[in-house]
C-alpha positions as CSV (number, residue, x, y, z in Angstrom):
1,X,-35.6,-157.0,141.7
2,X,-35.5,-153.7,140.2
3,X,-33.6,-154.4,137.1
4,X,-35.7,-157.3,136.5
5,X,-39.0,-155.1,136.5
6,X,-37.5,-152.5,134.5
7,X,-36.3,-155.3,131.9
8,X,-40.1,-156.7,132.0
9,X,-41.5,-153.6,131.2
10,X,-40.1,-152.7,128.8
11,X,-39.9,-155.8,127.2
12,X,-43.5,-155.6,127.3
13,X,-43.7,-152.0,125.6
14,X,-41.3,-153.4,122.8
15,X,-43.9,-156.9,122.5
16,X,-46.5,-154.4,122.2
17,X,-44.9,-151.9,119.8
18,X,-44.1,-155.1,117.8
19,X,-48.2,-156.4,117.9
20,X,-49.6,-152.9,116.7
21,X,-47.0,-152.9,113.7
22,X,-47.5,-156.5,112.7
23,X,-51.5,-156.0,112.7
24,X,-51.2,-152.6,110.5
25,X,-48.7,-154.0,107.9
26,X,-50.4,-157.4,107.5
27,X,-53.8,-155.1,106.3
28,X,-51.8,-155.1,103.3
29,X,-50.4,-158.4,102.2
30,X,-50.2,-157.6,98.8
31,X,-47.8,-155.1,99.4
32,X,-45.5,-157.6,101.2
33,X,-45.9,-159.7,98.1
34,X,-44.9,-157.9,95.8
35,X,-41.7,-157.2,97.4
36,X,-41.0,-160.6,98.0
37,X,-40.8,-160.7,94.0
38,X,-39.1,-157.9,93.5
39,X,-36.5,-157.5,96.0
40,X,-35.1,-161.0,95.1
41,X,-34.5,-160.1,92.1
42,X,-31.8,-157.6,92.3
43,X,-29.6,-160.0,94.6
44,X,-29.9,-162.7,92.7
45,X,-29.1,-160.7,89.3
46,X,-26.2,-159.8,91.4
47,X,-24.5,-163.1,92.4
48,X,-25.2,-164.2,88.8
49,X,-23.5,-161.2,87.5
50,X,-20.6,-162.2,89.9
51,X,-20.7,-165.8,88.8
52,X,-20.3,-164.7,85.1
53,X,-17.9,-162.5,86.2
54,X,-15.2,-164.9,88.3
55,X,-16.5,-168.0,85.7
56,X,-14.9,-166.2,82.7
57,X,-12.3,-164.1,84.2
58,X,-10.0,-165.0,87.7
59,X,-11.1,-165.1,91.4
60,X,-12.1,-161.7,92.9
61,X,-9.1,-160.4,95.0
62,X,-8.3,-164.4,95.1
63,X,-11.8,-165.1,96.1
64,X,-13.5,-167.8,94.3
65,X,-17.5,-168.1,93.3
66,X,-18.5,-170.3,96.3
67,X,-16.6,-167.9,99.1
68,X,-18.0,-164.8,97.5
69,X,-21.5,-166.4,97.4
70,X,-20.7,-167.1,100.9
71,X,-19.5,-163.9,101.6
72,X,-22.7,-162.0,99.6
73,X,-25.3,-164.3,101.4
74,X,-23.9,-163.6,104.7
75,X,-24.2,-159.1,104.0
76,X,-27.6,-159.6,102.9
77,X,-28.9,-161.5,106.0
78,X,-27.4,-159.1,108.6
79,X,-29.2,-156.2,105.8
80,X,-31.9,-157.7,105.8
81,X,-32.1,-158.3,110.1
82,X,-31.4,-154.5,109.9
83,X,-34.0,-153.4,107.4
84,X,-36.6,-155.4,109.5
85,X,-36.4,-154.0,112.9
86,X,-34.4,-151.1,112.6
87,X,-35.1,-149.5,109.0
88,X,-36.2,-146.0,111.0
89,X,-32.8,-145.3,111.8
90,X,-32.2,-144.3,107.8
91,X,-35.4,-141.8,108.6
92,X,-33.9,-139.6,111.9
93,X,-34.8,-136.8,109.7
94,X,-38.7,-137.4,109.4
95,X,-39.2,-138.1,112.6
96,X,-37.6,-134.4,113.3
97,X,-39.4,-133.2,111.0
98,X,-42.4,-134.1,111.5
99,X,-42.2,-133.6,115.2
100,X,-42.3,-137.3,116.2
101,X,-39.8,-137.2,118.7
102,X,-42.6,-134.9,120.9
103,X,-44.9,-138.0,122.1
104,X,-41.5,-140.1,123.0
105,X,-39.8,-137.4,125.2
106,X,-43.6,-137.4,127.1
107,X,-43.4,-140.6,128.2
108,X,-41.2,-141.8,131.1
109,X,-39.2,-144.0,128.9
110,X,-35.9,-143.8,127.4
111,X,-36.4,-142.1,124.1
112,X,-33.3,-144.1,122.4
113,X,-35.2,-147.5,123.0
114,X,-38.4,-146.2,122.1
115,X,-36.9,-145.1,118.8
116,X,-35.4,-148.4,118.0
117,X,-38.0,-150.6,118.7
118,X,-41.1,-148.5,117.7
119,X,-41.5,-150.5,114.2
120,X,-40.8,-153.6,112.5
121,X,-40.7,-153.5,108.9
122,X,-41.8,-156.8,107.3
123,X,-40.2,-156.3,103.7
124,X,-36.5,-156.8,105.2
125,X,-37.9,-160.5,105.4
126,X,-37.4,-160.4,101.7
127,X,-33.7,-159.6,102.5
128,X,-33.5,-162.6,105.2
129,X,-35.1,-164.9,102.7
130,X,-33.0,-164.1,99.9
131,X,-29.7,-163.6,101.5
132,X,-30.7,-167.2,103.4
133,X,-30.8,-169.4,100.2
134,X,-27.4,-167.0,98.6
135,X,-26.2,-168.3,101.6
136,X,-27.1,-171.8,102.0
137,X,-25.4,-172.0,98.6
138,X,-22.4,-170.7,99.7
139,X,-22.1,-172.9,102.8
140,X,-22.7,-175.5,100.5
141,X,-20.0,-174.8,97.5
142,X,-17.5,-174.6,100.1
143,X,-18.5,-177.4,102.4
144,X,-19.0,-175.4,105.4
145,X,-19.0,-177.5,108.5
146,X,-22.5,-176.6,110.1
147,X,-21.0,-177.6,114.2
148,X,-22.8,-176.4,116.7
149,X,-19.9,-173.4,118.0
150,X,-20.1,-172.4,114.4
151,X,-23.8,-172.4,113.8
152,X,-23.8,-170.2,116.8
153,X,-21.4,-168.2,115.9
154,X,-23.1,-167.4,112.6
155,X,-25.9,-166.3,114.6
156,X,-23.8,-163.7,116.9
157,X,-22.2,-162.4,113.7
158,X,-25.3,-162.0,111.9
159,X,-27.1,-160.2,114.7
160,X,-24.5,-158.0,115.1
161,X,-23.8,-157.2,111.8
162,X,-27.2,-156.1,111.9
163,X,-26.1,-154.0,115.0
164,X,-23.3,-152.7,113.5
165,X,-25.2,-151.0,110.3
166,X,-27.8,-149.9,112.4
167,X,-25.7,-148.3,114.4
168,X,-23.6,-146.3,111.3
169,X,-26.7,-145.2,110.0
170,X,-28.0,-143.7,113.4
171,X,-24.8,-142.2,113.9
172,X,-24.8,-140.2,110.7
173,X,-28.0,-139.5,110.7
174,X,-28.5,-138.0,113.9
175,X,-27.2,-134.8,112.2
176,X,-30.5,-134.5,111.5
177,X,-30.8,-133.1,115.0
178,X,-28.5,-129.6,113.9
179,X,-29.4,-129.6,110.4
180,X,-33.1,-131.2,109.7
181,X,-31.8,-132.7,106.9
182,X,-29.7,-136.1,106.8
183,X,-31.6,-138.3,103.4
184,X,-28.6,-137.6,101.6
185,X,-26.5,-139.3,103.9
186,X,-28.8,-142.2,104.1
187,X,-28.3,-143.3,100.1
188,X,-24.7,-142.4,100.7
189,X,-24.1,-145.0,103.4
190,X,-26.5,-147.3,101.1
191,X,-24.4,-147.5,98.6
192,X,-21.2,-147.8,100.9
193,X,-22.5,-150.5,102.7
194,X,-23.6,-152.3,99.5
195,X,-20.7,-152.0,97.8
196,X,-18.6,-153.3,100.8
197,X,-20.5,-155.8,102.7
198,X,-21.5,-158.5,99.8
199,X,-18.2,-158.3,98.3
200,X,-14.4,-159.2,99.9
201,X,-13.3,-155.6,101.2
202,X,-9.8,-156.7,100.0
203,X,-10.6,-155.8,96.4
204,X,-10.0,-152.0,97.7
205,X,-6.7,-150.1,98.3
206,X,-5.4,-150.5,101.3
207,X,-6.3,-146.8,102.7
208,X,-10.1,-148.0,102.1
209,X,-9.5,-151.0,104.0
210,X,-8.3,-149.1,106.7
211,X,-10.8,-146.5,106.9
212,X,-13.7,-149.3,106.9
213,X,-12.1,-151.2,109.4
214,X,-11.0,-148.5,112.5
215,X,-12.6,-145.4,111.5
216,X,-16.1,-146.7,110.3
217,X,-16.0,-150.7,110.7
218,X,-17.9,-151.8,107.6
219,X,-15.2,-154.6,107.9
220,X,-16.5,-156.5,110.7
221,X,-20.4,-156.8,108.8
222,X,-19.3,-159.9,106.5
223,X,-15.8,-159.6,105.1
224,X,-13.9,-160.1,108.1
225,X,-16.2,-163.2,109.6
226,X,-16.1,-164.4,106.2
227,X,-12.3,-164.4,106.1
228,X,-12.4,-166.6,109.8
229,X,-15.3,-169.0,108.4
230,X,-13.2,-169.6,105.8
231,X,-9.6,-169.3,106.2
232,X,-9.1,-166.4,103.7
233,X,-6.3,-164.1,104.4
234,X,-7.6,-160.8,105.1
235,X,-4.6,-158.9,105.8
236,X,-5.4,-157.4,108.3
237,X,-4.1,-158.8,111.6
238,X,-6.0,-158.3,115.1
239,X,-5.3,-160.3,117.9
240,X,-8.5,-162.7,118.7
241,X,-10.6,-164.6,116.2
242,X,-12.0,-162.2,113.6
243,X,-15.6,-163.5,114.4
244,X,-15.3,-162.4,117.4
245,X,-14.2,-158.7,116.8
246,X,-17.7,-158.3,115.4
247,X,-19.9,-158.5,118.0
248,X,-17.2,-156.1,119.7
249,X,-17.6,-153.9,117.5
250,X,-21.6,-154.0,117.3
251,X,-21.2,-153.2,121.3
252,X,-19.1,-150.0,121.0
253,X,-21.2,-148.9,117.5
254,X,-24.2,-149.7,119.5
255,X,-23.1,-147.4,123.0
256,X,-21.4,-145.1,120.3
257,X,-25.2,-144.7,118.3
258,X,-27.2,-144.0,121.8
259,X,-24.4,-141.1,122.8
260,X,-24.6,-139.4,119.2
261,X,-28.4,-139.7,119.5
262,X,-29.0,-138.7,123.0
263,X,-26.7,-135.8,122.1
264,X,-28.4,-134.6,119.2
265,X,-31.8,-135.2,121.4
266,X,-30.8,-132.2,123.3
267,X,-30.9,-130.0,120.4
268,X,-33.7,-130.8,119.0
269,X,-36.6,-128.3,118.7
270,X,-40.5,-129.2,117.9
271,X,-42.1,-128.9,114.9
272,X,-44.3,-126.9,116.5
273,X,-41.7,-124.7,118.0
């Protein structure tokens, strides 16, 4: 009975987080718009540049146009996901900073959730909606069998992709905590994630491949469910489907993130201190 009061509340602080958020970003639907024009852009430039790319050349790493649209559509969803509800994890810094983290540790809540659920950010919509059709396109071209274990599974990987790169950026981050400083970091992991997650992670040497897959699991975002979906070898053997390593791996990232962030917690110092 317990557990299931503490559950409802703070479900109910999250619902309510969520409300406020929604009603001061829709104030400013123009805003919203012109992302929705803009942010398409780029990913779409970018599958065309890869369509150009394999259509005149070979397959990528033996990866042909409709698995690496498959592959691209299926990185930018789980970005997106992540950009939407947990985009203040590239922005540990500001809320140091600026001394943000004072109001949380007053309140009898658990300052981790708070933190994660304290804003939605509509413009990662514009991620979900582009990433959706790249996707649908993919699915398509390769005749992807739309069952309902692997619609579901699609789901759980794309969640915890989400998870998963939410999770990286909070744990690098959170050396905001020691140093006040961590943007550098954030364009850094950008860019890592970018380059690896809408493209096969085969196409690296082997030393990167191991390095994003057991020391910072980039792998498990899209390449690596991709490879399952599709029967690509991705050599790289671990016992279980591959799928299913990834919402594995969104668990430990995830108990991983709140350790490094409750840690840092502890050193941090007011802005007014």
């Amino acid at each position: 009975m317990v557990l299931f009061k503490t559950i409802s509340y703070y479900g109910s602080v999250a619902l309510c987080n969520a409300r406020l958020v929604i009603q001061k970003q829709i104030e400013y639907p123009l805003f919203l718009v012109s992302y929705f024009i803009i942010n398409p852009i780029g990913y779409f430039v970018g599958i065309l540049f890869l369509y150009i790319l394999v259509s005149n050349f070979q397959p990528l790493a033996g990866w042909t146009f409709p698995q690496l649209a498959f592959i691209y559509g299926l990185g930018d969803l789980s970005h997106g996901l992540m950009v939407m509800f947990a985009i203040q994890t590239w922005n540990i810094e500001g809320y140091v900073t600026r001394g943000e983290f004072d109001r949380m540790l007053l309140r009898p809540m658990n300052v981790f959730f708070q933190f994660i659920t304290n804003y939605i950010n509509f413009i990662g919509l514009t991620d979900i909606f582009t990433g959706g059709i790249i996707f649908a396109i993919g699915c398509k071209l390769v005749n992807f069998q739309w069952t309902l274990v692997n619609a579901i599974e699609i789901i759980v990987v794309v969640i915890s992709a989400a998870i998963i790169r939410s999770s990286i950026y909070t744990i690098f981050c959170s050396i905001a905590f020691w140093t006040n400083r961590s943007r550098s970091l954030v364009w850094i992991i950008h860019d890592s994630l970018e380059r690896t997650t809408l493209y096969p992670l085969s196409i690296y040497p082997q030393i990167i491949q191991t390095i994003f897959t057991f020391l910072i699991p980039i792998g498990f975002i899209s390449f690596y469910p991709a490879c399952e979906f599709l029967g690509q070898d991705s050599r790289t053997s671990l016992p279980l489907g591959l799928a299913i390593w990834t919402p594995i791996v969104a668990l430990i990232m995830f108990l991983l993130a709140s350790v490094v962030f409750n840690w840092g917690l502890k050193n941090y110092s007011s802005a007014g201190s």
